[in-house]
Each structure stands twice: as structure tokens, then as C-alpha cells.
C-alpha positions in Angstrom: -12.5 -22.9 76.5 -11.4 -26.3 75.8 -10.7 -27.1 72.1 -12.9 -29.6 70.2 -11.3 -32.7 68.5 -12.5 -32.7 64.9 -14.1 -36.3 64.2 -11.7 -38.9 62.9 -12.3 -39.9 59.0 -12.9 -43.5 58.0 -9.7 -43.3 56.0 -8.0 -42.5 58.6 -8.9 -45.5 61.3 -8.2 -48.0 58.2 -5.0 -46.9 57.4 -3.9 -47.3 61.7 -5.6 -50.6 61.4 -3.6 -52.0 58.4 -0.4 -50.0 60.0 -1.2 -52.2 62.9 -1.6 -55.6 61.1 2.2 -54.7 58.7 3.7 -54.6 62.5 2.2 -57.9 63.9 3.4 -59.8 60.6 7.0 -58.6 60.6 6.7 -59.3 64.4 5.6 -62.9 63.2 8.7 -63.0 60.6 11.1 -62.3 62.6 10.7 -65.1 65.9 12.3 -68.5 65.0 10.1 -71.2 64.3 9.6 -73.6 66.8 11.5 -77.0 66.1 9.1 -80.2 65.3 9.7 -83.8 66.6 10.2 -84.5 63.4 12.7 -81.5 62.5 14.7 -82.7 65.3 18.3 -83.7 65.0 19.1 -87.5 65.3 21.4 -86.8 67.7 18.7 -85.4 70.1 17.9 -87.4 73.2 14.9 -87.2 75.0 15.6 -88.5 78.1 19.0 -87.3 79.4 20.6 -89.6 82.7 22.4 -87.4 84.9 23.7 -88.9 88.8 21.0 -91.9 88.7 17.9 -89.8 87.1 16.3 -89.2 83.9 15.7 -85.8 82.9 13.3 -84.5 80.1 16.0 -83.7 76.7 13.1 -81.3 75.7 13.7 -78.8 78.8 16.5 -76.0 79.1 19.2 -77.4 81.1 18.7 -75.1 84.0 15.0 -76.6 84.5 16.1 -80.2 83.6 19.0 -80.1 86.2 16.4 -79.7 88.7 15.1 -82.9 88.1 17.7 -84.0 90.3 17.3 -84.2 93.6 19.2 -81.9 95.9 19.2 -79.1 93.3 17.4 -76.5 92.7 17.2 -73.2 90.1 20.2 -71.0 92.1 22.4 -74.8 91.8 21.3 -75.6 88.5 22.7 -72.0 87.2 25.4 -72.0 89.0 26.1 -75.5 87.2 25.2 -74.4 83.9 27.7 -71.7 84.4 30.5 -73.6 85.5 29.6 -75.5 82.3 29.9 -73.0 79.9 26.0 -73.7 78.7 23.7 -71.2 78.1 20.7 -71.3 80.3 17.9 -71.8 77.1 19.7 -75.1 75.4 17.9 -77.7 76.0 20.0 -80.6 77.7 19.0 -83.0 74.9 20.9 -81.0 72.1 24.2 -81.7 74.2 26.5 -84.4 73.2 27.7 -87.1 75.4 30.8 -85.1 76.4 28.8 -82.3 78.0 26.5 -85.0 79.9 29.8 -86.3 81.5 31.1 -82.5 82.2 27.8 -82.0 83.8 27.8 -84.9 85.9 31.3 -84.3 87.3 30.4 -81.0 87.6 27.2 -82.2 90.3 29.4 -84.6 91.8 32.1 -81.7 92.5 30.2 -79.2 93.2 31.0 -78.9 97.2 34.2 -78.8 96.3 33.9 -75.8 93.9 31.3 -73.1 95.5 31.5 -71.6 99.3 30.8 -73.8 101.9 27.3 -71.5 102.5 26.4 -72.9 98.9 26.0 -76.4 100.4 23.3 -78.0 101.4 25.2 -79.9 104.4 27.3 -77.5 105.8 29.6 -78.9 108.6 28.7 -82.9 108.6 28.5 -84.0 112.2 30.3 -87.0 111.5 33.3 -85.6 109.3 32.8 -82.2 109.7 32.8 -81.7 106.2 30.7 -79.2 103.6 28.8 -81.6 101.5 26.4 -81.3 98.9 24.0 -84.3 98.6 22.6 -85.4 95.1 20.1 -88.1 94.4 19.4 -91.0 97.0 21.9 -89.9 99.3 19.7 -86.8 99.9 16.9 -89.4 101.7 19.8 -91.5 102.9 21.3 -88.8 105.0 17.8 -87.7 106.2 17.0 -90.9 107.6 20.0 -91.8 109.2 20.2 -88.6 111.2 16.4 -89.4 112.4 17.5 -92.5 113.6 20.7 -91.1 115.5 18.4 -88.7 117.2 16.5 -91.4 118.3 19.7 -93.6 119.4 20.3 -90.6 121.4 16.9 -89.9 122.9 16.7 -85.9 122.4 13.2 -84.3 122.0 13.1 -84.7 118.5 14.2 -88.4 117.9 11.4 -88.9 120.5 8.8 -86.7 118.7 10.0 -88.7 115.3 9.4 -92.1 117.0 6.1 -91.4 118.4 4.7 -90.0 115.0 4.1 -86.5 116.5 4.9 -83.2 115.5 9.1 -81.9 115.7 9.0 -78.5 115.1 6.8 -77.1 117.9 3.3 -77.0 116.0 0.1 -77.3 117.8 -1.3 -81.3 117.7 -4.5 -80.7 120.0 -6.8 -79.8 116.7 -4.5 -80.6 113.7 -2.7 -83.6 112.0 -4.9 -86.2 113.4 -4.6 -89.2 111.7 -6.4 -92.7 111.5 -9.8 -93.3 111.6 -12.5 -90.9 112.2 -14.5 -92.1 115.2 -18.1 -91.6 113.9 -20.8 -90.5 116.3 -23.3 -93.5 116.6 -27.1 -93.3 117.8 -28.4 -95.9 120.1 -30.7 -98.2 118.9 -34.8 -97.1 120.1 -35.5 -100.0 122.8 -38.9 -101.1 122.1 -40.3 -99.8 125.5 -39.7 -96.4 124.2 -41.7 -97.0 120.9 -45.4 -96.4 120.4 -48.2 -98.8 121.2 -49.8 -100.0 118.2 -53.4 -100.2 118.5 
């Protein structure tokens, strides 16, 4: 036969309570206290220019590297790395120095990781590993677009006539323009009742 729980006491669900509440307010103690705007150093910059963009000073440098444009969390890390900064300072806590570092470290980052790191492995024009930052990310795009074009394969073509590239359906999706309405014909007044 199963063995019968005896009932709890008051005192006792009090005392587990106020155990409890002891735990949550050393808990609360002992996590740092967030830093204030105000409580900020003067040093701190909020907006941080890195390779022609402005990142937010208030993110961790691994999330405000991404504000760059041709890198993402795996090439912000591996930056931060290279760096020497850990992943939760925020970027606007670093002086000037560090910005530069950064920077040269983006600009020289092809140079520094396996050419499988890149994100334009084996340029058709100089055969190089590159790794494209900023503007030259949309520059490069468009000018291979229009050399597929110049050259008249299927895809330049597809680009040129606005269709689809990668071999997606086009009979039922990613129509575009103007939606031809269906219209009634006006009731001639043959075909309206006699008025009597």
C-alpha cells in the first residue's frame, strides 16, 4: 500500500517562500547594473564609421560589424578575433586606435582567411579571392549583370527582359504592373424595362 504524505504545515510553505525570495535578491546583487546614457564615459561614441558606414556605438562589436555590408556574424567574429576584442564590448567603448585596427583588418581580410572564407572566390577578371565590403558589394553585382548581358547567355537575357534567372515558375507568380480589372458592359437601353 502506497504511503500517505502527511499534509504540509503553514510554517513550512513560508519558510520555502522567503528561502525563495533570499535567492532572487542575491541573484539581483550580484548582475552588474546596466550603464545609463548619462553614466556613460565621454569617450563613448555612438555612432562608430567603419569602411564608409555608421554603426550603432551602443551594440557589441560582433553585431555592429554587421552593419557593414558584405559581412555577416561568422566574418564579424572572425574579425573581432583577429582583433583581439571580446565579442560583448560594445564598439563605442573602443578608442580610435582599435576603429583603425578594425578597419584595416576588413580591408585585409581576403588576404588573411582561406580563400573558401571569401565572398568572391576566383574573380573572373583577375582571378583573384576577394572579399567585397561596402558599395563595391552592389558595384560588382551590377557589373557582372551587365557583362552577362554584353555576352548574351540565358541569364543576361532573363536580367534584361525583367523575368525570372534562376528557373522559377513565371506563369502564376511575380506578375507585376497593373492589375487588369474585370469591367461590366454598360445595360444598352433596349435591354432595360419599359416604364409604364
Amino acid at each position: 500500500m502506497p504511503e500517505q504524505k502527511e499534509p504540509k504545515q503553514k510554517g513550512e510553505k513560508k519558510e520555502k517562500s522567503r528561502q525563495a525570495e533570499s535567492k532572487a535578491e542575491s541573484k539581483a546583487e550580484t548582475k552588474k547594473p546596466s550603464v545609463d546614457k548619462e553614466k556613460r564615459d565621454e569617450n563613448f561614441r555612438y555612432i562608430v564609421r567603419l569602411v564608409n558606414t555608421d554603426a550603432d556605438g551602443r551594440k557589441d562589436i560582433v553585431i555592429a560589424l554587421t552593419a557593414v555590408k558584405g559581412i555577416g556574424l561568422r566574418t564579424a567574429e572572425i574579425i573581432a578575433r583577429m582583433a583581439g576584442i571580446p565579442k560583448n564590448v560594445k564598439i563605442g567603448d573602443l578608442p580610435e586606435e582599435k576603429t583603425n585596427e578594425l578597419e584595416k583588418l576588413i580591408t585585409e581580410y581576403s588576404e588573411k582567411v582561406p580563400h573558401w572564407m571569401t565572398n568572391r572566390q576566383n574573380d573572373w577578371s583577375s582571378g583573384a579571392d576577394l572579399h567585397l565590403v561596402g558599395i563595391d558589394v552592389e558595384l560588382y553585382r551590377r557589373d557582372d549583370i551587365n557583362v552577362m548581358r554584353m555576352i548574351r547567355c540565358y541569364k543576361g537575357i532573363r536580367h534584361e527582359q525583367g523575368q525570372k534567372v534562376r528557373g522559377q515558375r513565371s506563369r502564376a507568380n511575380g506578375r507585376t504592373g497593373m492589375t487588369m480589372g474585370v469591367t461590366r458592359k454598360k445595360e444598352s437601353p433596349a435591354a432595360a424595362p419599359a416604364k409604364e
